[in-house]
N, C-alpha and C positions, 0 to 999 in steps of 0.2 A: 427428458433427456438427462443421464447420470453424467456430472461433471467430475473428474477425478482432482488428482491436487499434482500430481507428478512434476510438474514444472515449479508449484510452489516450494514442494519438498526438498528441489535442486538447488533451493534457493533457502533455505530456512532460517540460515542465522541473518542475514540480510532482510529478508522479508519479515524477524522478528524486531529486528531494529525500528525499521517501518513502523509496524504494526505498536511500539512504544512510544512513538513520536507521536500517529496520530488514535491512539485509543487513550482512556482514561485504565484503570485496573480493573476494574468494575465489569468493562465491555470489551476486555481481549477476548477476542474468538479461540473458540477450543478447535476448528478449523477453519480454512479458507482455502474457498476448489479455486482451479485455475481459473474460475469463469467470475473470481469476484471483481470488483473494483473497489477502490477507496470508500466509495459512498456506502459499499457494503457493510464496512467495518467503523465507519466512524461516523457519530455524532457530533462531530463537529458543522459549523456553516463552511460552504469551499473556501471561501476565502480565508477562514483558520487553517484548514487543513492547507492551502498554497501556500500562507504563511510559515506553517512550521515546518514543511518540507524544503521551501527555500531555505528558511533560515539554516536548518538540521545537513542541506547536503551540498547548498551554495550553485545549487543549478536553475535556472530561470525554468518556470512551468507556466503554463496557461490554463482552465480548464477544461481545454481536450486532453489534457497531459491524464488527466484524474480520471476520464470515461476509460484507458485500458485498465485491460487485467492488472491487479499489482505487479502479478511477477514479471511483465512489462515496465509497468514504469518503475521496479525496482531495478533492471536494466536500464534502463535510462539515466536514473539518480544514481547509482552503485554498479556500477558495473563489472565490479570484485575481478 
């Protein structure tokens, strides 16, 4: 099954913000389909990555928060 990105592209400067909080430079993805989640993109442990998203957006998360699609829970965090 071919996942597109259409919803993350709707979302791009938002989801690159994201994508700076929890990646290193090293591991920016050069893309991210709709169907990714956080654990896709980041080597961090969850609890870094619930860390720096709290801190970064000041919204309470859990880790079901971190199983949706980013461009989900960048709706969630940003809702721009």
């Amino acid at each position: 099954m071919l996942v597109g990105d259409k919803e993350v592209r709707a979302r791009a400067p938002r989801v690159d913000r994201l994508l700076r909080i929890v990646c290193s430079e090293e591991e920016l993805p050069y893309f991210v389909s709709d169907a990714a989640t956080v654990y896709d993109v980041s080597s961090l442990l969850e609890r870094e990555i619930l860390a720096k998203l709290v801190g970064a957006y000041g919204t309470p998360l859990d880790p079901t928060d971190l199983r949706q699609p980013i461009w989900k829970l960048i709706d969630r965090l940003d809702p721009g």
